[in-house]
N, C-alpha and C positions, 0 to 999 in steps of 0.2 A: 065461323071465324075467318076463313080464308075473302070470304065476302065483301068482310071491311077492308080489306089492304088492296083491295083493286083500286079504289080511284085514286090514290097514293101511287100507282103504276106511274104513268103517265107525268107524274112530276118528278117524278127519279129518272126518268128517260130524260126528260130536259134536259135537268140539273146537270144529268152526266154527259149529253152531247153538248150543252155548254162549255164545260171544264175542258172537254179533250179540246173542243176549239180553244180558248184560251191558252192553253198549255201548247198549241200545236202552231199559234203564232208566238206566242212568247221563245219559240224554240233558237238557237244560237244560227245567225246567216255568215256565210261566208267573210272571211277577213275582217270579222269585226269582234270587238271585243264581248268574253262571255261570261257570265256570273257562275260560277261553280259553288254548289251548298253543298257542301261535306257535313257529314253529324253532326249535330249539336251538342252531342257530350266529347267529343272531340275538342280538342284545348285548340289554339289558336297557331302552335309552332306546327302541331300535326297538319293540321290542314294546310298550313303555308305551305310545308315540304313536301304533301302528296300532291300540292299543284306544281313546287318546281320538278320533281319527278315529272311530273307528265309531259314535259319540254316546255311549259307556254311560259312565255315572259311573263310575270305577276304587277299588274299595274298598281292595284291596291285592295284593303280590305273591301270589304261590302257595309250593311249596317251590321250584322252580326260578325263575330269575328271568324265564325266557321263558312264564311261567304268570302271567297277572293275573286276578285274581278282580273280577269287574264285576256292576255292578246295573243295570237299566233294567226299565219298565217295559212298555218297546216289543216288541209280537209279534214284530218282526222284527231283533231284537238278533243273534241263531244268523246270521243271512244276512249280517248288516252287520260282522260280527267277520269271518267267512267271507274276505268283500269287502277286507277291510283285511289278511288274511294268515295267519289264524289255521288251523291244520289242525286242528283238535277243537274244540270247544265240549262241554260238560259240566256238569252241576248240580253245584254246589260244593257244596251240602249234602251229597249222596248219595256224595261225594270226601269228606266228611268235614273237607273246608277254609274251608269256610265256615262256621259258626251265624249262619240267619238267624232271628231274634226281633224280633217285629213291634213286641213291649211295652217294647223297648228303647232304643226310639226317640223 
């Protein structure tokens, strides 16, 4: 039995050096705005308040209501969203849920 799950190896290796890439540019870059996902059984006030806790300006929801898209310009935004609850952080540009324009401000 252990025999058949070998050539299945090699494609869960992929799949999972795929994802971390993904994940690993999707990650939040400096001074730009970021998508923080808090729980999904988490109501919508919860989440707001665990991202104003975390210092960052809250620009707006995401698609889900447990996704707020926040700006700050603090290196340590990722750790303090982290700290307040959030299980991902994410660049909202590169999510496509954000346009951030500097000229438009």
């Amino acid at each position: 039995m252990p025999g058949r799950f070998v050539p299945l190896f090699p494609f869960v290796l992929l799949l999972a050096s795929v994802a971390a890439s993904v994940l690993v540019g999707l990650g939040p870059k400096a001074a730009r705005p970021v998508a923080a996902i808090f729980p999904p059984w988490w109501g919508a006030g919860r989440a707001f308040d665990a991202a104003a806790l975390s210092g960052a300006s809250i620009v707006r929801f995401g698609a889900l209501r447990t996704i707020i898209i926040t700006a700050s310009g603090a290196p340590a935004l990722g750790s303090a969203l982290r700290a307040s609850g959030a299980l991902a952080i994410m660049d909202a540009g590169a999510l496509g849920a954000c346009s951030f324009n500097s000229a438009s401000q």
